[in-house]
VOMILUM-314511 format. One record per atom (N, C-alpha, C): atom name; x, y, z; residue in one letter. Coordinates in Angstrom, 1 decimal, m for minus. Layout:
N
CA, X, Y, Z, A
...
***
This chain:
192
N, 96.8, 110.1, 121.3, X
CA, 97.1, 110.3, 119.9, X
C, 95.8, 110.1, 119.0, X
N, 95.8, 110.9, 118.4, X
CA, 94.0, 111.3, 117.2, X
C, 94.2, 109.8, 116.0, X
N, 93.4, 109.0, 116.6, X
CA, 93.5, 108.1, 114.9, X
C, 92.7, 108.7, 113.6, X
N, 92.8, 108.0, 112.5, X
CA, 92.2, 108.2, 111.6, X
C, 91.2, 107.2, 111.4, X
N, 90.3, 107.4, 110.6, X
CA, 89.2, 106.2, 110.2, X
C, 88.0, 106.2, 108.8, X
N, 87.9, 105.5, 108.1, X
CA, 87.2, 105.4, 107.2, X
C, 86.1, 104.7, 107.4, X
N, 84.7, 105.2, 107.7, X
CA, 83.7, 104.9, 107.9, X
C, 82.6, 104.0, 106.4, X
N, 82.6, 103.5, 106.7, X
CA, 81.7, 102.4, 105.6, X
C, 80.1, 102.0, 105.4, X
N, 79.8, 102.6, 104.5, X
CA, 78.0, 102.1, 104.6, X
C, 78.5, 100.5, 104.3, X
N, 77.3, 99.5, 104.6, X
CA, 77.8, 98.1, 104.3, X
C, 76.9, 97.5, 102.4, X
N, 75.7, 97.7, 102.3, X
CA, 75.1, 97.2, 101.5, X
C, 75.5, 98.1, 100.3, X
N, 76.0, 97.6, 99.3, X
CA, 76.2, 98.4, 97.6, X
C, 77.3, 99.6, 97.8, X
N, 78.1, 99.1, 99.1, X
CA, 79.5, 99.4, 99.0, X
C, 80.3, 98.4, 99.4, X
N, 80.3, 98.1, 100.2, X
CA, 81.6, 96.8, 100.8, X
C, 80.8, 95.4, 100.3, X
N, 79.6, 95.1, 100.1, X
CA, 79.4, 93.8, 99.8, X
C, 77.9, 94.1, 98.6, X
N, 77.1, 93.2, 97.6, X
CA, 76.8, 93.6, 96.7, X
C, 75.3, 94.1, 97.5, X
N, 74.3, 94.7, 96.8, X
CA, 73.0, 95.4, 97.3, X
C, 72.0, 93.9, 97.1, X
N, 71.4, 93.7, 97.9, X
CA, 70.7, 92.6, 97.8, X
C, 68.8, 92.9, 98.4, X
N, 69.2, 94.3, 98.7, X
CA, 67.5, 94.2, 99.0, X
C, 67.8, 94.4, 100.7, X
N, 66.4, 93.3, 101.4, X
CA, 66.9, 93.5, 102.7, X
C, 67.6, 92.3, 102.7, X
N, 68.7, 92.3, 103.5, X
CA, 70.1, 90.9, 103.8, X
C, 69.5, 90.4, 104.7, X
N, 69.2, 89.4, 105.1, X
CA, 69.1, 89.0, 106.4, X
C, 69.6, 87.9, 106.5, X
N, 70.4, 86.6, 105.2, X
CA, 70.7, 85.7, 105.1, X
C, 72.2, 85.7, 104.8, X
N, 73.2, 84.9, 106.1, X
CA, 75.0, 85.2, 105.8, X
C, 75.0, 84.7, 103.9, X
N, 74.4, 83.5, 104.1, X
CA, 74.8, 82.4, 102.8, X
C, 74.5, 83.8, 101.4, X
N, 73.6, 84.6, 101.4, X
CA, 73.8, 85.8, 99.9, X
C, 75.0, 86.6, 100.0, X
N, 75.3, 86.8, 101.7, X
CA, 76.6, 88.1, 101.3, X
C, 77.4, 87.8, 99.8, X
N, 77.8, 88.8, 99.3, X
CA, 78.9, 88.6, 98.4, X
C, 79.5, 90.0, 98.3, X
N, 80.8, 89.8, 98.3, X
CA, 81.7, 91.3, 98.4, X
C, 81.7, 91.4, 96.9, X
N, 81.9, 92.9, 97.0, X
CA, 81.7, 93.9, 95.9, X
C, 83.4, 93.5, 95.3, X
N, 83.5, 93.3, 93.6, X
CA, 85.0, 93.3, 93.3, X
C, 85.8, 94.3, 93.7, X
N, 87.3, 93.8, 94.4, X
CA, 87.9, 94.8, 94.6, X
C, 87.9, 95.5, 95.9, X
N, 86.7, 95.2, 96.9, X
CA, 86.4, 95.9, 97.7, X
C, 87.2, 95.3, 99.0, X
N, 87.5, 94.2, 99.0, X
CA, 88.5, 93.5, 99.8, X
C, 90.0, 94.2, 100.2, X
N, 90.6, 94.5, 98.9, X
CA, 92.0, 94.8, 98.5, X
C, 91.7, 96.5, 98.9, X
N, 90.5, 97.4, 98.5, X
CA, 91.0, 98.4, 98.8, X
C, 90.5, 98.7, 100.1, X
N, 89.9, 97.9, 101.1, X
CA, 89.4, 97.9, 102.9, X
C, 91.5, 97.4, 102.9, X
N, 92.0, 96.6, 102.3, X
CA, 93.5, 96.2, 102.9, X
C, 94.4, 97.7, 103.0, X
N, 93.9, 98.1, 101.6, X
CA, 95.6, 99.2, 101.6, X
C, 94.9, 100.2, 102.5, X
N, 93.8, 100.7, 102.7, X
CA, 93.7, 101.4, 103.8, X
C, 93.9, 100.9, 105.1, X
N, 93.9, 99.8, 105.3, X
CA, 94.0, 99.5, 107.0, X
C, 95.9, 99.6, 107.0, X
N, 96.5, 99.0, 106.5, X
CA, 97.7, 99.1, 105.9, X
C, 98.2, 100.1, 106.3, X
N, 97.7, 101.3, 105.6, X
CA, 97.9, 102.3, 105.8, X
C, 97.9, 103.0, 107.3, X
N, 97.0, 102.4, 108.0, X
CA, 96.9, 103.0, 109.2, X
C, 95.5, 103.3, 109.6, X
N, 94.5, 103.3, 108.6, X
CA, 93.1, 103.9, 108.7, X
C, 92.4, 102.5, 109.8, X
N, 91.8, 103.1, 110.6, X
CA, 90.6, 102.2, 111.3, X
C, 89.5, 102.3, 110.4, X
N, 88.9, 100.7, 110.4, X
CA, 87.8, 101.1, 109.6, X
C, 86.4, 100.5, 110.4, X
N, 85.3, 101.5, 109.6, X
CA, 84.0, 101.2, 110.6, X
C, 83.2, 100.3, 109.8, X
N, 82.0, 100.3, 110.1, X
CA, 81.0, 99.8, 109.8, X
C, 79.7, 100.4, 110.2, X
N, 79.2, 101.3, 109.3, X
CA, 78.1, 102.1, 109.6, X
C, 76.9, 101.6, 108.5, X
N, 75.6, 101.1, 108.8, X
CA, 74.7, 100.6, 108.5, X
C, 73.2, 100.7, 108.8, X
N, 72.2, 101.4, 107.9, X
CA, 71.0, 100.9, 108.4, X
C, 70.4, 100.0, 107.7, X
N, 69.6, 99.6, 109.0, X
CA, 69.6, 98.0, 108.6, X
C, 67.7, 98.0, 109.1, X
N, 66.9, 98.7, 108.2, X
CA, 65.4, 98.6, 108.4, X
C, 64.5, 97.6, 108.7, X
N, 65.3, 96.6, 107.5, X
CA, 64.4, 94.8, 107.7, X
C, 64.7, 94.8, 109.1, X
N, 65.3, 94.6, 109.9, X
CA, 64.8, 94.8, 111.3, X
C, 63.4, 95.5, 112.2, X
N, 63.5, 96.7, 111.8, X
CA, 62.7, 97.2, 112.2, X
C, 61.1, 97.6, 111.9, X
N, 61.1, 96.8, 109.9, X
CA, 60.2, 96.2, 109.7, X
C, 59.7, 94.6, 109.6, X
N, 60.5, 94.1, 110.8, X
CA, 60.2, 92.9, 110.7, X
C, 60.7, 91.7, 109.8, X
N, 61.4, 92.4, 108.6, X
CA, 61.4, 91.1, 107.7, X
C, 62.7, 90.4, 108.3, X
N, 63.9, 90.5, 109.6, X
CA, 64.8, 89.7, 109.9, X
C, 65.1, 90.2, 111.5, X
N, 66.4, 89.6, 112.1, X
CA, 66.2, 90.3, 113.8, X
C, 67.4, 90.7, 113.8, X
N, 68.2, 91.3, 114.8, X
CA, 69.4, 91.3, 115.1, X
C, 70.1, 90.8, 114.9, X
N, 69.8, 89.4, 115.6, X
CA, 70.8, 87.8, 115.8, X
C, 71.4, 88.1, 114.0, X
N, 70.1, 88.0, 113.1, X
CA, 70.3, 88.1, 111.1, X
C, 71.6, 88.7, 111.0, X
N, 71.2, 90.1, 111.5, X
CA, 72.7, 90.7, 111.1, X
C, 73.7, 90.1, 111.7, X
N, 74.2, 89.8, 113.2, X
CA, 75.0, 89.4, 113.4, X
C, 75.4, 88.5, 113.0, X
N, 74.6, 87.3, 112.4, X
CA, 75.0, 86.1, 111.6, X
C, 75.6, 86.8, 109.8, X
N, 75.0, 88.1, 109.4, X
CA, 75.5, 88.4, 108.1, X
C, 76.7, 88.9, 108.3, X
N, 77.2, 89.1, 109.6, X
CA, 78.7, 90.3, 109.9, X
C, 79.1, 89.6, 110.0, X
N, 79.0, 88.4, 110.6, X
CA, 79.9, 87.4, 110.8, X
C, 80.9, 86.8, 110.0, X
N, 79.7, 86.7, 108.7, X
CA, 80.1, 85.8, 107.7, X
C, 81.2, 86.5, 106.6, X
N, 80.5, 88.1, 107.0, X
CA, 81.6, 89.4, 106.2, X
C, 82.9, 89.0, 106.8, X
N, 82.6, 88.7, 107.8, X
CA, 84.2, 88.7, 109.0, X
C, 84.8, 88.1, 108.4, X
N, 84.5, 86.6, 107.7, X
CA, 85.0, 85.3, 107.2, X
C, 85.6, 85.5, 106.1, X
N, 84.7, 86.5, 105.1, X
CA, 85.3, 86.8, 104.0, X
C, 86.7, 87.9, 103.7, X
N, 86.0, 88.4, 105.0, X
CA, 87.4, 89.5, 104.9, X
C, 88.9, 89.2, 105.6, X
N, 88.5, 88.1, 106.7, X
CA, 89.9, 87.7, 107.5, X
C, 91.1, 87.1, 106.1, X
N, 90.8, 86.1, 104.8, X
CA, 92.3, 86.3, 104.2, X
C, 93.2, 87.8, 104.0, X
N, 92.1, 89.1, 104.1, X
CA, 92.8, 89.8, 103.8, X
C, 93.2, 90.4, 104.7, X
N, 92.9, 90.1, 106.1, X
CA, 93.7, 90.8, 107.1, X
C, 92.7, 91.2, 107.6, X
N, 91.7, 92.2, 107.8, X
CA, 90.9, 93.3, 107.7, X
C, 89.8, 92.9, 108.6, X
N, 89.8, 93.1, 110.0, X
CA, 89.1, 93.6, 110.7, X
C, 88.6, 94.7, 111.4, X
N, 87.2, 94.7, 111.4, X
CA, 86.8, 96.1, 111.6, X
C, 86.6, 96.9, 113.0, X
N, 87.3, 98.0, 113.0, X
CA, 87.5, 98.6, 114.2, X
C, 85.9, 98.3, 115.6, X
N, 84.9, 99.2, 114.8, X
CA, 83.7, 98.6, 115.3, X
C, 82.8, 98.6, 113.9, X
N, 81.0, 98.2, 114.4, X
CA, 80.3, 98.1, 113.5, X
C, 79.0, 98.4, 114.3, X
N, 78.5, 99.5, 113.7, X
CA, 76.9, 100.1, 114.1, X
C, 75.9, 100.3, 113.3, X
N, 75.0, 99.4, 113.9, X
CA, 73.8, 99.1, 113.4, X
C, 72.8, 99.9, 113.6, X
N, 72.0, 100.7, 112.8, X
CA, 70.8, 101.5, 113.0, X
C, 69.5, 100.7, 112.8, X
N, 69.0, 99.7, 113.4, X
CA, 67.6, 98.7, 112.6, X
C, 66.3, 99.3, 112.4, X
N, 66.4, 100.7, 113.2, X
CA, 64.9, 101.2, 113.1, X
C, 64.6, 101.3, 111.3, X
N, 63.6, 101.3, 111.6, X
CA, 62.6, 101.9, 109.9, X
C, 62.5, 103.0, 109.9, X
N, 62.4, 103.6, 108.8, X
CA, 62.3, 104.8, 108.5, X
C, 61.5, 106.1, 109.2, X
N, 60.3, 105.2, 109.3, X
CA, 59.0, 105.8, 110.4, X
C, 59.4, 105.4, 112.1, X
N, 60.8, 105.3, 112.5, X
CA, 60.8, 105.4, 114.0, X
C, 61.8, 106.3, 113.9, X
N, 61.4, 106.4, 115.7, X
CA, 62.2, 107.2, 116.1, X
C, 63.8, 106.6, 116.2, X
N, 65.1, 107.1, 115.6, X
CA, 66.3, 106.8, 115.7, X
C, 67.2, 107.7, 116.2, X
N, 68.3, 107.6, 116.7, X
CA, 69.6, 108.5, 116.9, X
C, 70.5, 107.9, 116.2, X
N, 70.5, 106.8, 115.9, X
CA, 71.4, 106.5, 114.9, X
C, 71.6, 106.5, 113.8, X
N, 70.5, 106.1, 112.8, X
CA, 70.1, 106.3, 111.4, X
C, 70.6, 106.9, 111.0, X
N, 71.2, 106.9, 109.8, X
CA, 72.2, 107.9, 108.3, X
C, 70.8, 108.6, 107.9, X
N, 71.0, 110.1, 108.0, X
CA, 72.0, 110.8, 107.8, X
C, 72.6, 111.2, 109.2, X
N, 72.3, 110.2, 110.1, X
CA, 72.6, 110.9, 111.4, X
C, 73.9, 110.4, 111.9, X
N, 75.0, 111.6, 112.3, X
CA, 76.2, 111.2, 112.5, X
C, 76.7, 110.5, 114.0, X
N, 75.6, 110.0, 114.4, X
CA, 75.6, 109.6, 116.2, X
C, 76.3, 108.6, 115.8, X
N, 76.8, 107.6, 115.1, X
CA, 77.6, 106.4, 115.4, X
C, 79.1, 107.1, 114.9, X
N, 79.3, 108.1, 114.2, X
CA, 80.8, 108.6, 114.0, X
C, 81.0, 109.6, 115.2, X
N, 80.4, 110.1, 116.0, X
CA, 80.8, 110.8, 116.7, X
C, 81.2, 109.9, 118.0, X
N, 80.1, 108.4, 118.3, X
CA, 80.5, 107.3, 119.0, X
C, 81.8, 106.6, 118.7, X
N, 82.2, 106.5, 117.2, X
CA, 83.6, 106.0, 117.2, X
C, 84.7, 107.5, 117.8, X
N, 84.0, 108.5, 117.3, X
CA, 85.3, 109.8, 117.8, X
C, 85.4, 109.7, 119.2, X
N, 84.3, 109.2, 120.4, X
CA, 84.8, 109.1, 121.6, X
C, 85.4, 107.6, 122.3, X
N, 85.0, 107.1, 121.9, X
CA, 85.7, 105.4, 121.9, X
C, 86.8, 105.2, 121.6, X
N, 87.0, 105.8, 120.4, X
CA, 88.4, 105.2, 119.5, X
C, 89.1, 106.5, 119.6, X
N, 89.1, 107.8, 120.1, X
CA, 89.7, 108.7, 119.8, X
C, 90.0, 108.9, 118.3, X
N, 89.2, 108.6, 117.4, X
CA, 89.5, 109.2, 116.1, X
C, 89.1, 110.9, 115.8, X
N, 89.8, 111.1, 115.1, X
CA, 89.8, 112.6, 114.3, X
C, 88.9, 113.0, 113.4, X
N, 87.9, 113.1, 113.2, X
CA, 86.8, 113.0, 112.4, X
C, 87.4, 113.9, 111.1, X
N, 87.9, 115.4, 111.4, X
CA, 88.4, 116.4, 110.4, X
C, 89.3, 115.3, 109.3, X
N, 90.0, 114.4, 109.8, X
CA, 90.9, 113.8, 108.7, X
C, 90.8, 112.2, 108.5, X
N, 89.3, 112.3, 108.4, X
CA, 88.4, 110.7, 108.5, X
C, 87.2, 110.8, 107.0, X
N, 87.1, 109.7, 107.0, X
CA, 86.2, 109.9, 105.3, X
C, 85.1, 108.8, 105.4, X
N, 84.0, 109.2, 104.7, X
CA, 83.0, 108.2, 104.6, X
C, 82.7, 108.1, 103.4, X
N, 82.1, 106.3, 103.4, X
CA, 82.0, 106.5, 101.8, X
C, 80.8, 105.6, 101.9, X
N, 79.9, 105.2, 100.9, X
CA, 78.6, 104.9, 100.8, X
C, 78.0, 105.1, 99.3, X
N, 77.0, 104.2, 99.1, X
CA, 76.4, 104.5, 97.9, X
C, 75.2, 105.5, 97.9, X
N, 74.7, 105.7, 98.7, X
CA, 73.2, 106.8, 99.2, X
C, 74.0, 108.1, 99.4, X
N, 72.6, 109.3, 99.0, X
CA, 72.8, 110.5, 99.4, X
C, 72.7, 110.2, 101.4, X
N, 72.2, 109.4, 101.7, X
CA, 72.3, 109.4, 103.7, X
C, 73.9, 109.5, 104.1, X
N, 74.7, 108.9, 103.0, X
CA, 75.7, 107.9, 103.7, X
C, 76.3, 109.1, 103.5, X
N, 76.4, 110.4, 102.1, X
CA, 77.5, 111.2, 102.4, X
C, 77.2, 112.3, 103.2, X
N, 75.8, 112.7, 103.3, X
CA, 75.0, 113.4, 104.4, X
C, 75.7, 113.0, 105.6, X
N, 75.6, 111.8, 106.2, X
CA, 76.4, 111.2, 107.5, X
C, 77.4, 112.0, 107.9, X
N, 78.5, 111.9, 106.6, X
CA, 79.9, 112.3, 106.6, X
C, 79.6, 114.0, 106.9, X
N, 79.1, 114.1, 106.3, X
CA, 78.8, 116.4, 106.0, X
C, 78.7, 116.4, 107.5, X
N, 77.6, 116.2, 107.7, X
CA, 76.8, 116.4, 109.4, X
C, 78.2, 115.8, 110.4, X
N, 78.6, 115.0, 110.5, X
CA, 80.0, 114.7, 111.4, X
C, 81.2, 115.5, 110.8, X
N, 81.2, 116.3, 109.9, X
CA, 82.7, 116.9, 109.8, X
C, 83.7, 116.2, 109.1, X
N, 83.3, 115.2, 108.7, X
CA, 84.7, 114.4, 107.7, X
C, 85.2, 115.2, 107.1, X
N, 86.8, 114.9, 106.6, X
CA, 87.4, 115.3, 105.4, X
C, 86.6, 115.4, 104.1, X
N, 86.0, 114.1, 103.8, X
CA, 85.6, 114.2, 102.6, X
C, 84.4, 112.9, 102.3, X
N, 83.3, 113.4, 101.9, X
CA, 82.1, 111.4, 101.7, X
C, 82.4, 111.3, 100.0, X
N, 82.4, 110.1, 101.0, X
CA, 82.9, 109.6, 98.9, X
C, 81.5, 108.8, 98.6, X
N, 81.2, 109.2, 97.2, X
CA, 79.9, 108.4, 96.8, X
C, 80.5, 107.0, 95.9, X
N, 80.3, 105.9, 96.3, X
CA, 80.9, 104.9, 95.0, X
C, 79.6, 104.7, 94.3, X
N, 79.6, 104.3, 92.8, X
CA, 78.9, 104.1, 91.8, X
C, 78.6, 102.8, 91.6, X
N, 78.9, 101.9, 92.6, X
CA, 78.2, 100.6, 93.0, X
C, 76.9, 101.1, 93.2, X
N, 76.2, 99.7, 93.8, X
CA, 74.1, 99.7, 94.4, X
C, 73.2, 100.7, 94.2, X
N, 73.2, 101.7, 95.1, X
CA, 72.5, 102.9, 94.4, X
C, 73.4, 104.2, 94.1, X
N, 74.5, 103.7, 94.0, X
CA, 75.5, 105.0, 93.5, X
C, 74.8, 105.7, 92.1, X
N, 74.7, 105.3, 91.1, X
CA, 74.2, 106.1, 89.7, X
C, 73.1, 107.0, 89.9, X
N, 72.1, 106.3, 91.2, X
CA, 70.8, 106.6, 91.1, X
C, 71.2, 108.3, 92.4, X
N, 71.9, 108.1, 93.1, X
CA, 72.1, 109.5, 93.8, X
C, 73.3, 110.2, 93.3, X
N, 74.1, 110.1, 92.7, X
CA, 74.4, 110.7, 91.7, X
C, 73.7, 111.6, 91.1, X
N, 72.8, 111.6, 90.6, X
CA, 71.6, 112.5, 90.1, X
C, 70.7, 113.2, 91.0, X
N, 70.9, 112.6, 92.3, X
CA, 69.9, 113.1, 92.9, X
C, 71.4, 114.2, 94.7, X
N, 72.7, 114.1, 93.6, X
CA, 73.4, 115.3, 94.4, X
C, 73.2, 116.9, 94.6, X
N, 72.8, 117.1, 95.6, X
CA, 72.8, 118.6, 95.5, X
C, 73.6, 119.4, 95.0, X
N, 73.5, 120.7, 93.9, X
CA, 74.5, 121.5, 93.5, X
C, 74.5, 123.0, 94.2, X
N, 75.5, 123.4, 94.5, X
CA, 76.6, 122.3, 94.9, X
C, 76.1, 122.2, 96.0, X
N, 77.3, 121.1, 96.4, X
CA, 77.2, 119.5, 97.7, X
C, 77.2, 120.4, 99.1, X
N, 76.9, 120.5, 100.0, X
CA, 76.7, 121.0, 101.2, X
C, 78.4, 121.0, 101.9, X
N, 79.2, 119.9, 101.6, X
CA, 80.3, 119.5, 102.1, X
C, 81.3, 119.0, 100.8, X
N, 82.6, 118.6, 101.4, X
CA, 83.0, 118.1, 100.4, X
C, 82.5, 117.0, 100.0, X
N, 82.5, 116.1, 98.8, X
CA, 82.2, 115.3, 97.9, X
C, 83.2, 114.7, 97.0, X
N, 83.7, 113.5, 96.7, X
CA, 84.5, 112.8, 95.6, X
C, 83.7, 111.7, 94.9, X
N, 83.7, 111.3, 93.8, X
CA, 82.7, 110.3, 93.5, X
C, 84.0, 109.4, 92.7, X
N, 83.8, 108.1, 92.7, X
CA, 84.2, 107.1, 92.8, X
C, 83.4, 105.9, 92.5, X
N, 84.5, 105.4, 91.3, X
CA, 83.4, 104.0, 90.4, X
C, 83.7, 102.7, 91.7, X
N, 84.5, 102.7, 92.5, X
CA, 83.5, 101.5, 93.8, X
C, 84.8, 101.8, 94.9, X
N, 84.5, 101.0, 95.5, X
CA, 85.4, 100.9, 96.9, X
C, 86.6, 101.0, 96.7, X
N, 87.5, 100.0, 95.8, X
CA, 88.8, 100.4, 95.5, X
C, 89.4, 101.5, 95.0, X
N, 88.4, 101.6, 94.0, X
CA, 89.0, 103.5, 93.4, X
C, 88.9, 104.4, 94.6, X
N, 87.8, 104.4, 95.8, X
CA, 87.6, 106.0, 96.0, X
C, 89.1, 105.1, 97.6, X
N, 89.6, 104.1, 98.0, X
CA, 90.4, 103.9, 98.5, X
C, 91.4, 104.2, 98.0, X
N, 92.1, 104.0, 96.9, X
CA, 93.1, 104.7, 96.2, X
C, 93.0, 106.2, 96.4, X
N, 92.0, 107.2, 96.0, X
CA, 91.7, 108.5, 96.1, X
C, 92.7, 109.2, 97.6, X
N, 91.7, 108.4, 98.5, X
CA, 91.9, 108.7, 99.8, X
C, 93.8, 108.4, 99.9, X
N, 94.4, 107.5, 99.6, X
CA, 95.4, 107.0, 100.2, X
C, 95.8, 108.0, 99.2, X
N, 95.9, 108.5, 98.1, X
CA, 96.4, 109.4, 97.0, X
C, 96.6, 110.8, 97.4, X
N, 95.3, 111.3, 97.7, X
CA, 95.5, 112.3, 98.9, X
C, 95.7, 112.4, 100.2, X
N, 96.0, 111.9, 100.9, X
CA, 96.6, 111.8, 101.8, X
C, 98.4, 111.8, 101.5, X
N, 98.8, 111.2, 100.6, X
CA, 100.1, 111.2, 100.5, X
C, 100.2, 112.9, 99.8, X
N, 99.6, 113.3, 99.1, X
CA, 99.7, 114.8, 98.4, X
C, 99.8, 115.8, 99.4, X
N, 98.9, 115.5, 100.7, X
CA, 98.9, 116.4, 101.5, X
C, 99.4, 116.5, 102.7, X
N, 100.5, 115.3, 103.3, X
CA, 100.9, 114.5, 104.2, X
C, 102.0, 114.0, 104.0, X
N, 102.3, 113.6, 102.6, X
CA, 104.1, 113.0, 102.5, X
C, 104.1, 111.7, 102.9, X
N, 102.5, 111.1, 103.0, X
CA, 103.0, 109.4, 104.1, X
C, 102.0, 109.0, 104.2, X
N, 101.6, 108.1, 105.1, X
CA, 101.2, 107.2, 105.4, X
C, 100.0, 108.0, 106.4, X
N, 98.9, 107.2, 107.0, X
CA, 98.1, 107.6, 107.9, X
C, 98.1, 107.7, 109.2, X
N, 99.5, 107.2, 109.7, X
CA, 99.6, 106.1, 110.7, X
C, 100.3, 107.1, 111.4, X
***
């Protein structure tokens, strides 16, 4: 059976833009972003975690960093229920060589064979033109831009028109509502 899934950049969408993270104790989730990761899982959606994460691969933090900063996401997000299906990290810098790296859709096409998700009726959402690129290049339903971190700043810098579909959304919880809104307009229900 095909799941569904909503794939997630991590920094200046699910938690606030801090530069490079490398420290759990700065996480701080984005308002709202909690409640709308709930009604989607609720609903049925698996959710990812797709991330590049450069301070790695320029040195300013290591692996172990992130895993200590996901960790601490985990902590913040378990009152609301919400654990993440998986989470993939891209650490290279921009000057190496990657397969994973946004705009590259190697880690959604890794959840399509892992998790059997459905990519055609799966969404990504992100603050960067990479993160909706991601979604175009893998075939999603639809990349949502939120207007969190550097949302305002690619906003201006969207192609007209967008290569793929596109919805833009003032943060996490609105373009969750979107999704779960459509989805019921074109579905009668639930994700599940």
């Amino acid at each position: 059976m095909q799941r569904y899934a909503v794939f997630l950049d991590r920094d200046g969408t699910v938690i606030e833009e801090r530069g490079y993270l490398g420290r759990p104790e700065q996480v701080r989730l984005l308002p709202g972003a909690a409640e709308g990761l709930q009604r989607l899982a609720r609903a049925g959606f698996d959710l990812f975690l797709v991330t590049n994460q450069s301070g790695v691969g320029r040195g300013y933090f290591t692996m172990e960093d992130v895993a200590r900063v996901h960790d601490r996401l985990a902590e913040l997000l378990e009152p609301f229920g919400i654990r993440f299906a998986g989470i993939y990290v891209a650490p290279e810098a921009p000057d190496q060589p990657s397969v994973g790296r946004k705009p590259s859709p190697y880690y959604l096409f890794q959840a399509q064979q892992q998790h059997g998700i459905d990519l055609a009726q799966s969404y990504m959402i992100g603050d960067k033109l990479t993160d909706l690129q991601c979604g175009w290049n893998a075939g999603v339903k639809a990349s949502i831009l939120v207007l969190t971190g550097y949302g305002p700043e690619a906003q201006q810098l969207l192609p007209q028109p967008p290569p793929g579909p596109v919805v833009v959304a003032q943060d996490l919880a609105a373009a969750a509502d979107w999704i779960l809104a459509s989805r019921h307009l074109t579905q009668g229900g639930s994700a599940a």
